[in-house]
C-alpha positions in Angstrom: -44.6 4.2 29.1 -43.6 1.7 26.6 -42.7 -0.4 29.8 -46.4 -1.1 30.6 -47.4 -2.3 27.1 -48.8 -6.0 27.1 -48.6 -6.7 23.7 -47.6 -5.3 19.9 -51.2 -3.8 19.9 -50.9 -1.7 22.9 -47.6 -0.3 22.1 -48.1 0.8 18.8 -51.2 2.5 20.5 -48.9 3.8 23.1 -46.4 4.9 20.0 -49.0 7.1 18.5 -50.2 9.2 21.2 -46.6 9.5 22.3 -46.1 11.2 18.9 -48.9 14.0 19.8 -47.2 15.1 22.4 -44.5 17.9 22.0 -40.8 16.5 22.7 -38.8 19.0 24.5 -34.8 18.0 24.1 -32.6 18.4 26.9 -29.5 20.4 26.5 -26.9 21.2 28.4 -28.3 24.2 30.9 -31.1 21.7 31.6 -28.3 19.5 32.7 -26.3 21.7 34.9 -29.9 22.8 36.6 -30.5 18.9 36.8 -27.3 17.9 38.3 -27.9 21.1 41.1 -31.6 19.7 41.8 -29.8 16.3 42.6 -26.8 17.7 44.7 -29.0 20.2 46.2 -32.5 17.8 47.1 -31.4 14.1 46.8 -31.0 13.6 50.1 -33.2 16.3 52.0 -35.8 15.3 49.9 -35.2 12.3 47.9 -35.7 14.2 44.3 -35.6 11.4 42.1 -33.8 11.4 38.6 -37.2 11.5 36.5 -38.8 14.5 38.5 -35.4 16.4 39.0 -35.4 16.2 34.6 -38.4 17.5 34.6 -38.0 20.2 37.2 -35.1 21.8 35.4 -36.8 21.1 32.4 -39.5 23.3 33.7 -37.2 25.6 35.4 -34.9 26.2 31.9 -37.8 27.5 30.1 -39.7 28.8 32.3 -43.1 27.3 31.9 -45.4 26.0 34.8 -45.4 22.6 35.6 -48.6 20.8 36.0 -49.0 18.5 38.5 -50.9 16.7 40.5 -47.9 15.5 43.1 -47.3 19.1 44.2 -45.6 16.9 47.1 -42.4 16.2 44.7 -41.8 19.6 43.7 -43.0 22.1 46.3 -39.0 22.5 48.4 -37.5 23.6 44.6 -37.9 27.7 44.7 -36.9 28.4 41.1 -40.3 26.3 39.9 -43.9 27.7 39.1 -46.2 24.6 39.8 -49.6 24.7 38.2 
């Protein structure tokens, strides 16, 4: 996100409503389910590194991902898409 930022103004903006949003830290059985996503759906379905974090992410604590590219997640059987 902090990619996108044109200037010093629009990152600081960017900076504080990153810091509303509740950090989840990634440990090491989100990695192992990570590293499986990739092995298992990198090249059937060309999971990419950002959405196969945040699938096991999902997947680890079992919360429903919300989404609105359904398309990216729908071949992983251990996720609850939203």
């Amino acid at each position: 996100m902090y990619f996108g930022a044109l200037n010093k103004e629009e990152l600081d903006k960017i900076r504080k409503r990153i810091n509303r949003i509740i950090h989840i830290p990634i440990n090491e059985s989100i990695t192992e389910i990570f590293e499986n996503l990739m092995i298992k759906y990198s090249l059937i379905h060309k999971i990419g590194i950002p959405d196969a974090i945040i699938a096991a992410t999902a997947i680890h604590y079992s919360i429903p991902l919300y989404t609105l590219n359904k398309k990216d997640f729908y071949f992983i059987p251990d996720i609850i898409l939203y």
